[in-house]
VOGU-3710 file (C-alpha; in Angstrom, 3 decimals, decimal comma):
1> xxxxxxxxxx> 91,782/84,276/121,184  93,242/84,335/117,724  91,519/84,357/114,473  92,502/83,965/111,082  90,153/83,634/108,661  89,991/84,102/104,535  87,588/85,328/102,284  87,253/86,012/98,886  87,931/82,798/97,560  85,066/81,552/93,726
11> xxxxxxxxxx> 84,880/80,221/90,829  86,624/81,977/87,571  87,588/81,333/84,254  90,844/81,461/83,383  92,835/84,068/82,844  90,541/85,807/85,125  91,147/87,375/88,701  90,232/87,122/92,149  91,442/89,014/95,166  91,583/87,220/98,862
21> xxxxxxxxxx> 91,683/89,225/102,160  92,806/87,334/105,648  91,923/89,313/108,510  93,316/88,261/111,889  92,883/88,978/115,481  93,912/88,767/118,719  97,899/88,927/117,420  99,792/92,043/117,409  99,161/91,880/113,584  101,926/94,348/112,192
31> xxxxxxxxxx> 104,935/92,453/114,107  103,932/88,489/112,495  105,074/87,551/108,930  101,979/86,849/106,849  101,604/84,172/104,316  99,885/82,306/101,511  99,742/78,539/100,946  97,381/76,372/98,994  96,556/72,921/98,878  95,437/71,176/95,783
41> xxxxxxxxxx> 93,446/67,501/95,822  96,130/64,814/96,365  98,541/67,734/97,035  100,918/68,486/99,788  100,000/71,940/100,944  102,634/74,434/98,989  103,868/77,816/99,719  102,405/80,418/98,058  103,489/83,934/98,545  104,936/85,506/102,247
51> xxxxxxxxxx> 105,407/88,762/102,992  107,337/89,632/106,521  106,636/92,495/109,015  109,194/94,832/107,075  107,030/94,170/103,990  109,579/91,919/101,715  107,844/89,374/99,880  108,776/85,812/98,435  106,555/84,334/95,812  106,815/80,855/95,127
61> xxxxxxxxxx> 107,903/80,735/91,277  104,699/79,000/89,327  102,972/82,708/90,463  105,995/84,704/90,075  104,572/87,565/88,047  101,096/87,052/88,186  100,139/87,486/91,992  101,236/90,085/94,277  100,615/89,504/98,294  100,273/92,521/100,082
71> xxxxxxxxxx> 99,241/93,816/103,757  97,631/96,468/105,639  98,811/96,480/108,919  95,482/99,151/110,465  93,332/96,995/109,013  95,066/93,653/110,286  94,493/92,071/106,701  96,807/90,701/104,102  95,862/90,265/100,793  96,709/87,805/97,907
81> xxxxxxxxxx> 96,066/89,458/93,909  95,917/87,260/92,023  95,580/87,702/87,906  96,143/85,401/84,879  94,748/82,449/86,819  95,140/79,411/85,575  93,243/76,178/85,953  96,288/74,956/88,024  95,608/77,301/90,770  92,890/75,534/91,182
91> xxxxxxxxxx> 92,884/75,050/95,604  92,516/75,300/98,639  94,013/78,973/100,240  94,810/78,808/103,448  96,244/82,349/105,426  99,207/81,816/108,067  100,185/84,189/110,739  103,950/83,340/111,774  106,474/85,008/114,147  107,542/81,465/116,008
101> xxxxxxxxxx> 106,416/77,769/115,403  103,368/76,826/114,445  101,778/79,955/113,549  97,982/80,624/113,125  95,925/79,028/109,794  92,885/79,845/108,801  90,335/77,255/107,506  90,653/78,461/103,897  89,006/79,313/101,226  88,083/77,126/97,623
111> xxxxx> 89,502/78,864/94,421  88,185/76,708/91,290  89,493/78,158/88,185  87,737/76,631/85,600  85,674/76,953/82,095
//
């Protein structure tokens, strides 16, 4: 059975940080493309940062600079960095596990950036 499943997802001011981890299971982890999206209220879910088996990445350009997406394939866990937040980012992050159509999503996790 496959799993997916986020974590480290708050509240924080901005210009503050916050670091999420998705750890999945039951997929030969280091061979799937791993990726980022959020959803905002009233908001088609958007792309947020991918990063494929070889380890390129693609950042969607509103976090260009400011979050960096990485993975650790022993651990079967990706992580999203993500600095300077703003209250834009503001979200729901969902993790996706992709090598053919649909993938794997997790549930998410709530980022609230906010005063």
């Amino acid at each position: 059975q496959v799993q997916v499943v986020e974590s480290g997802g708050g509240l924080v001011q901005p210009g503050g940080s916050l670091r999420l981890s998705c750890a999945a299971s039951g997929i030969f982890f280091s061979s799937y493309t791993m990726g980022w999206y959020r959803q905002a209220p009233g908001k088609q879910r958007e792309l947020v940062a991918t990063i494929s088996r070889g380890d390129n990445t693609n950042y969607a350009d509103s976090v260009k600079g400011r979050f960096t997406i990485s993975r650790d394939n022993a651990k079967n866990t990706v992580y999203l960095q993500m600095n300077s937040l703003k209250p834009e980012d503001t979200a729901v992050y969902y993790c996706w596990a992709y090598r053919a159509t649909p993938g794997y999503w997790g549930q998410g996790t709530q980022v609230t950036v906010s005063s």
